[in-house]
N, C-alpha and C positions, 0 to 999 in steps of 0.2 A: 686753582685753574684761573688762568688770564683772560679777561673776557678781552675779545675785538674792540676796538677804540675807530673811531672816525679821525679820517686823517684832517679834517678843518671842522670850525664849529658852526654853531650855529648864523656868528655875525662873517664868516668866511677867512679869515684867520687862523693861520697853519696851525697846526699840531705841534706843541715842542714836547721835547720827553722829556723834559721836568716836571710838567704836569700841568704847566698853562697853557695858553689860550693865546697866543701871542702877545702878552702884555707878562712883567713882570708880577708877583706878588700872587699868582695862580688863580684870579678871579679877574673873568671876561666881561667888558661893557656891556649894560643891560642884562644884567643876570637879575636883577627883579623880574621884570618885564617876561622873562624867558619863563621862570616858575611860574609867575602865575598862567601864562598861555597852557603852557604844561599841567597844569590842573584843573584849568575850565575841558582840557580834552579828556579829563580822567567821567568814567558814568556809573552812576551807581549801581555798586555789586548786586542788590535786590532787585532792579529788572533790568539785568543783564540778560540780554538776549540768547536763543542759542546759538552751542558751537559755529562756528563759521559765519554768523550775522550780525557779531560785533564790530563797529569802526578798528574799534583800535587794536593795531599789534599785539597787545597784551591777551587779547580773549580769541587768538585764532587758533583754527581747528587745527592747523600745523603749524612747524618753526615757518619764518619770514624769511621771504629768501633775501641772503644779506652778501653785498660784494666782496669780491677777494680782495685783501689787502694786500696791495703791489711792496709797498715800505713796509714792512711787518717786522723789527726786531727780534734780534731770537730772546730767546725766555728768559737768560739770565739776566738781560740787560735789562728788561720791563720792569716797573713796581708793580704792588697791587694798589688795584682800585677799587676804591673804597664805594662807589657805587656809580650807574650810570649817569651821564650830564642828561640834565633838566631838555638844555637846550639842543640836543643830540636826538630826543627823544621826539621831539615838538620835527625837527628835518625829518623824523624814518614816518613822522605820521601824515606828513605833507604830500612824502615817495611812496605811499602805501600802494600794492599793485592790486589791479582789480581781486574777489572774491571770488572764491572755486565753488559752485555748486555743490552740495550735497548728493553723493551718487544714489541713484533711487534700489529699489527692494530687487527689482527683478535683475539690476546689476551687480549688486552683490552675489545673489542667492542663485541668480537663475531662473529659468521658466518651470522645472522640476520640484521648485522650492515649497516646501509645507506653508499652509493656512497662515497669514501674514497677523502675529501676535499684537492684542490691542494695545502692549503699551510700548511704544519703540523706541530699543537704547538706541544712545548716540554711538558711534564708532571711536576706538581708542584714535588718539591723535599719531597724524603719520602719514605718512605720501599717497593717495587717492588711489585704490588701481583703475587701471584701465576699463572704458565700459567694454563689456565685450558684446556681440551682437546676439539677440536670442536664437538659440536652435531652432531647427525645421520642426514640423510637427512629426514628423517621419524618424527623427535623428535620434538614437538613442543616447542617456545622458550620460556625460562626461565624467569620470573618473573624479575631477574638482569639485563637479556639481554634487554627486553623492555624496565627499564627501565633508561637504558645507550641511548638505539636509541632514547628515547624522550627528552633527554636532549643535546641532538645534537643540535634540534631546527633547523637543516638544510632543504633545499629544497629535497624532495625526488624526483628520476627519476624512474619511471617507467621500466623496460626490458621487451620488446617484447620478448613471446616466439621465433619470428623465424624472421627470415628476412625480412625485408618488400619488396615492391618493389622498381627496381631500374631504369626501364629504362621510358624516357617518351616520348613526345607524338612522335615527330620526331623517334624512334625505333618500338612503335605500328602501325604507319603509313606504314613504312616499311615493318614488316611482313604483315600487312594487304593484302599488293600488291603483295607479295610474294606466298599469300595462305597458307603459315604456321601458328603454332603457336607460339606468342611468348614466350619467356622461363621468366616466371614472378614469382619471388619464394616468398611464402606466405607460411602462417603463418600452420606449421598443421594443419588437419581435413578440413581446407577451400576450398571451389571450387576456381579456378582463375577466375581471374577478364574476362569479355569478352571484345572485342575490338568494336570500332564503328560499321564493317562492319557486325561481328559474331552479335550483337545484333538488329542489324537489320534484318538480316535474320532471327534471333529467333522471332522477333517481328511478319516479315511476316508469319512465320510459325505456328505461335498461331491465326492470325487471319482466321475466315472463310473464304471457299469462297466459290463463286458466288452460286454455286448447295447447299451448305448451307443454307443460307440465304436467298433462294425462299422458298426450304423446309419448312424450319423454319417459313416463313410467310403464306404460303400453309396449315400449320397445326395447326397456330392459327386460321386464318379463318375458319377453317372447321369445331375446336373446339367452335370458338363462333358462328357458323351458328349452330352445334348441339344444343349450348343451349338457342339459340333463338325458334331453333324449337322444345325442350321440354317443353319450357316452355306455347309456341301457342300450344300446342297440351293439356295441363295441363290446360290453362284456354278453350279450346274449350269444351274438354269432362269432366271436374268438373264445372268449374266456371260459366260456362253460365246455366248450368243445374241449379244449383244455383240461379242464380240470375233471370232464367226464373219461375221457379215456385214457389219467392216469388214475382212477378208481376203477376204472373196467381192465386195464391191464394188473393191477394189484390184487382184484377179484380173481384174475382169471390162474396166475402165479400162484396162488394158495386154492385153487381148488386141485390143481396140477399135483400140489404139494400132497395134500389128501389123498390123493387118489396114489398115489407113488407110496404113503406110509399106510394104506389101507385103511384110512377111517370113513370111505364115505357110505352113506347108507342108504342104500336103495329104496326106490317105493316112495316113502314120507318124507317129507323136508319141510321146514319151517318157512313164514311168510319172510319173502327176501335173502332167503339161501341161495345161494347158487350149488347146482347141481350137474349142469353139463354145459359144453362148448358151443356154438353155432358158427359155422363153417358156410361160409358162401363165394368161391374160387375164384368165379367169373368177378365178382368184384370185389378181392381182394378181404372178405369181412372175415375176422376172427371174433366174436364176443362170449361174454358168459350167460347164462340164460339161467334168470333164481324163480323162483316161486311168488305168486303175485304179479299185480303191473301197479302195485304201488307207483305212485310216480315218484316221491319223494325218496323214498328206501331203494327204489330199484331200475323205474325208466327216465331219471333223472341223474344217475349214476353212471349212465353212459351202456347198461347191461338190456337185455328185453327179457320181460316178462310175461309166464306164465298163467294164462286164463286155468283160475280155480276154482271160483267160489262162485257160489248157486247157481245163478241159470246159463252163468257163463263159466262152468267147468268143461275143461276138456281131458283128455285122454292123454296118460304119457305115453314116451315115445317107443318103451316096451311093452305095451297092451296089444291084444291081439286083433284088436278091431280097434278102432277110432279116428278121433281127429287130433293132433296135437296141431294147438294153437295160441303162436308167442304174439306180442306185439311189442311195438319200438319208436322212438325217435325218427320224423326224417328228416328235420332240422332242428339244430343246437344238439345240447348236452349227449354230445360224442356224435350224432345222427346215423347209427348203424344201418339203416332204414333208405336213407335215401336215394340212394339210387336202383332200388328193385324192379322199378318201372322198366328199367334194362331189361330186365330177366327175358328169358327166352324158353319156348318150350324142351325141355329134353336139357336144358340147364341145372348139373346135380348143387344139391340143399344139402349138405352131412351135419347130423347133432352125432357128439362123441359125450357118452357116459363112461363109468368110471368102469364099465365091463365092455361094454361093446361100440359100434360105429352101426349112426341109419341112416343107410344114403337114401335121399329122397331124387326123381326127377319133377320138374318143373312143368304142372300141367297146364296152367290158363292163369288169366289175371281178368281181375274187376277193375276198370281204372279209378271208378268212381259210385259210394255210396252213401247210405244214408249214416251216422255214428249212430243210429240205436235198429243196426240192420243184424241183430244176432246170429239170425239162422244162418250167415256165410262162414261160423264159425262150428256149425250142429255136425253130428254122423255121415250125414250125405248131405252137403250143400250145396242149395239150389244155385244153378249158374256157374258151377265149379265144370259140369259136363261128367262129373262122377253120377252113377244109375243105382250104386248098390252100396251096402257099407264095406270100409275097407281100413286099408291105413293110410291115414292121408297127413298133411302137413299144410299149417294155415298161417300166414303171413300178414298179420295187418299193421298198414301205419295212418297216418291224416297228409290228406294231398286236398286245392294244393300246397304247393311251398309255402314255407313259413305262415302257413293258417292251419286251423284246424275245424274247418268248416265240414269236409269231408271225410270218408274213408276210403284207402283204395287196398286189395285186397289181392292175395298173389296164393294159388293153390299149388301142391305138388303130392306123389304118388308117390310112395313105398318100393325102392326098386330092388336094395340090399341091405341086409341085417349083419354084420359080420364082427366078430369077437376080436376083441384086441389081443391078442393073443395071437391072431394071425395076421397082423402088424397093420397098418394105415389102407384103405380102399385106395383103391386107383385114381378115384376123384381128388384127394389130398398128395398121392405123390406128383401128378403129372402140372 
């Protein structure tokens, strides 16, 4: 490569291209003189300045800008040279042109730029860019700006919006004892932090107390006592009704059955047998009527029973004199009973045994008595309006409604005895 040549030298003395200096023999007057000025400008390599704060040409951050050569021979025509003149060097340091500033961090990098590393390379040598103005704080960053920041490859830190805190535990202890607060600076928007004692009072102050906490189990109880006792009330007055008169229809279907294959046996029957029908028109009642008032075996079954046993036996319904006397439910478990208070005088009563039908008519009602009032159940009972013995039929249930404080008591009289064989009484067909 041909380096650039100065077209005069140093003493003003044209350029020849032989290779002097205007003088024959190719050494220019004063070429001592020249050397040595040219190395009083040379400075020592060991404090040599930084990039771009050296005097001389030789230690700049970029090439020297150097002029166009107007006479410039083409290539083939040049020698080589063999190095620069002394005295060429001593002119380009005389025309040195002012020194370019060092461009600062936030023009390189940017205002986006990462935590500014403590030890700072110099920039390769080479044409300055442009400063460019820093963006807005509004402005999102430039496409160049990112990425300059990714070629950093640096550790990035984080800046907390605000101050964190500074004091520890030995200064929160302190104020604690004190009753103050302490002065703890955090971060905008944020609550301060509490301190052991503060948080424990918040602690106790969130938990309930004592009058709480009975309440509170006062009002469970009471809530699962209510719905224990809906739901004893739901199966008392549905469910038993239910499931009593499909064992009093089941009862009454296999006494049917009996009586159709001829096994049933008149006279004696066992405690909780059923033995005949109870028929009552006016209110729709068909039941089975067994032996006993077990409640559990038999007036709980949805069926009424039969007064037997010691002072409260009575008379079946084919004796020739007595009283036959059932009792029954008049609410729950089937409640065949309740509404007899209806009953009306001259209202027929028919029990169907396994031979005959005995209509009874409806004489009088007790509405309300004592439960250990036996004699309304005796031969001729008092208050029935019957005077003599006969054949009567006695009807007792517990009123009122769903109590069993009382008893109310419903009489009826013997009106026709008639054989099955001469098919249903007029009471049962009409």
């Amino acid at each position: 490569m041909t380096a650039l040549r100065p077209e005069r030298d140093s003493s003003g003395a044209p350029y020849d291209a032989s290779g002097a200096y205007g003088h024959a023999g190719g050494s220019a007057p004063g070429a001592d003189g020249d050397l040595e000025a040219a190395v009083d400008n040379l400075a020592d390599p060991l404090t040599d300045p930084l990039p771009g704060q050296h005097p001389s040409p030789w230690f700049r951050s970029g090439p020297a800008q150097q002029e166009p050569e107007q006479d410039q021979e083409p290539e083939q025509d040049q020698e080589p040279e063999q190095g620069p003149s002394l005295g060429s060097q001593g002119a380009q340091s005389a025309q040195e042109p002012p020194v370019t500033p060092e461009p600062t961090y936030e023009q390189l990098y940017g205002a986006y730029a990462p935590q500014r590393a403590t030890e700072t390379v110099a920039p390769a040598p080479g044409p300055m860019p442009p400063a460019s103005p820093p963006p807005s704080p509004s402005a999102s960053p430039s496409y160049e700006q990112i990425s300059r920041d990714d070629e950093t490859v640096g550790l990035r830190v984080t800046v907390p919006d605000g101050p964190g805190p500074t004091e520890g535990r030995a200064a929160r202890r302190k104020a604690a004892k004190k009753g103050g607060k302490r002065p703890v600076q955090t971060s905008p928007g944020a609550s301060a932090p509490l301190s052991r004692v503060e948080a424990r009072r918040a602690e106790r102050a969130r938990r309930p107390s004592a009058g709480t906490v009975i309440s509170r189990g006062l009002g469970e109880v009471f809530i699962t006592v209510g719905v224990l006792m809906l739901l004893f009330v739901t199966y008392q007055l549905w469910w038993t009704n239910i499931r009593a008169h499909q064992q009093a229809d089941g009862a009454a279907r296999d006494l049917q059955d009996e009586w159709a294959k001829g096994k049933g046996k008149p006279g004696t029957f066992e405690p909780g047998q059923g033995f005949a029908l109870l028929h009552i028109p006016k209110l729709d009642v068909v039941v089975p009527v067994a032996e006993g008032i077990d409640k559990h075996k038999v007036l709980d079954r949805g069926m009424v029973g039969h007064y037997n046993e010691g002072a409260t036996k009575t008379a079946m319904p084919d004796a020739a004199r007595g009283n036959f006397a059932v009792a029954g439910h008049r609410n729950t478990h089937g409640e065949p009973f309740r509404y007899i208070n209806r009953l009306e005088p001259g209202d027929p009563i028919v029990v169907e045994t396994q031979d005959k039908y005995f209509v009874y008519k409806m004489a009088s009602i007790l509405p309300q008595t004592s439960p250990g009032n036996t004699s309304v159940i005796g031969p001729v009972p008092p208050g029935s309006g019957f005077t003599k013995p006969g054949r009567y039929i006695t009807l007792t249930t517990c009123t009122p409604e769903f109590t069993s404080k009382y008893r109310m008591i419903v009489w009826g009289k013997m009106a026709e005895e008639r054989p099955r064989s001469k098919g249903k009484p007029s009471a049962l067909v009409n």
